[in-house]
N, C-alpha and C positions, 0 to 999 in steps of 0.2 A: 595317456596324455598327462604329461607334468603342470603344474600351477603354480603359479608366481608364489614365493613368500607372501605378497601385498595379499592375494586373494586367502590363503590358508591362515592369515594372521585376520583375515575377515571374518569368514566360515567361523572361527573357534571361539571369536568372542562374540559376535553379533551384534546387531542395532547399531546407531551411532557410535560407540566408542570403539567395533570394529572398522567402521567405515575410518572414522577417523584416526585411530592408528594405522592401520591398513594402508592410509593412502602417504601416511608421511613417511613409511616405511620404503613404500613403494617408492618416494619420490626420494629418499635418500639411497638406495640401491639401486634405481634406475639406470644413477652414472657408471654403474661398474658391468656395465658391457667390455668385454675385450680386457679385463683385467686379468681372467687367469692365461689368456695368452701370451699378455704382458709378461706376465711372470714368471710362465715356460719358457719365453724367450730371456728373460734374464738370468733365470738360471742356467739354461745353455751355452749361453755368454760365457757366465761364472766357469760353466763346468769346463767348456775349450780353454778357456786361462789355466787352471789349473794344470789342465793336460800339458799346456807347453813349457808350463814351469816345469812338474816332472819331467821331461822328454830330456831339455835342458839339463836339470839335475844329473839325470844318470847316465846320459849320455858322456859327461867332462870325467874328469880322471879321480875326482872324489863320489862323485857316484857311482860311479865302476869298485871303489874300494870300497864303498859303504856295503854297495851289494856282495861284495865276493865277500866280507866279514861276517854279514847276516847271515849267507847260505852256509858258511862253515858252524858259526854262532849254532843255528838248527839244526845240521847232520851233529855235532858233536852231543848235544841235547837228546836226538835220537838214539844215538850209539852207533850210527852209520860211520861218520866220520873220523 
């Protein structure tokens, strides 16, 4: 069983001045329900953007060059190429 920050920031100091940090603690994290959701969804966001910028990129005729330079760039580096 897990326990709120609010109660573990109680437990550790005790008396009133757990209670009383404890509870402003609590009441200031309280609102951050659905926040890290929030932010998996924004970054999923982020990350689909990104992907259609690249797709775009290398899809067009200078991403196709970019990449046939690169993969030369590395087999010559290797000594394959």
């Amino acid at each position: 069983m897990t326990t709120s920050p609010n109660a573990q920031l109680r437990s550790r100091l005790g008396g009133r001045l757990g209670n009383r940090l404890g509870n402003r603690l609590g009441n200031r994290l309280g609102n951050q329900r659905g926040a890290a959701s929030a932010e998996y969804a924004a970054v999923t966001a982020a990350g689909c953007g990104f992907a259609g910028v690249l797709i775009k990129l290398f899809t067009s005729d200078f991403g196709q060059s970019l990449l046939k330079m690169l993969v030369e760039f590395f087999l010559k580096m290797v000594g394959i190429g």
